[in-house]
C-alpha positions, 0 to 999 in steps of 0.5 A: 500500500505504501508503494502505491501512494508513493507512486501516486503522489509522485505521478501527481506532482509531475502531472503538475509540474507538466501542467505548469510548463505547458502554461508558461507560452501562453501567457508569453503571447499574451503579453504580445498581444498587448503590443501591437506596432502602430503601422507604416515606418513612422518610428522615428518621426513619432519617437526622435522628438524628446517631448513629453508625451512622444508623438508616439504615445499621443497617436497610440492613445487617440488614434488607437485607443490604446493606455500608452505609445512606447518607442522601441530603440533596436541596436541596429539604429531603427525605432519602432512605435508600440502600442501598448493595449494592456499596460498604462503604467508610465516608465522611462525604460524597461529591461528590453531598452523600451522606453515610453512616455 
């Protein structure tokens, strides 16, 4: 009987540990979800500006209806403008170089 229940619970604790790792890229693409590129190549024009709010963020917010614009600076030298859907927290920049305002 002893064998048996440790089998159990051994096979219930990696069942759960399998569930879990299955989740985990799901809720990566939701986070894509949230950003959405605003369309065309107006990243530089709607982020070299440094004014506050961006042109970026403006646009995002009036013409998309999204919480916030943010300008995202590639290490090859182009900007692309997101638009942020999900997230209307402000901040200067994030773990990715992201900056918004």
């Amino acid at each position: 009987m002893a064998i048996a229940t440790k089998s159990v619970s051994t096979f219930t604790i990696f069942f759960i540990l399998f569930m879990v790792l299955i989740e985990v890229p799901e809720m990566q693409a939701q986070d894509s979800d949230c950003l959405q590129e605003y369309g065309g190549d107006v990243g530089f024009s709607f982020c070299a500006p440094r004014i506050y709010p961006t042109i970026c963020h403006t646009r995002c917010v009036y013409s998309k209806r999204a919480k916030r614009g943010i300008c995202e600076w590639n290490p090859s030298g182009g900007v692309t403008c997101l638009c942020d859907f999900c997230d209307s927290s402000v901040t200067v920049s994030d773990s990715n170089g992201r900056q918004a305002v």
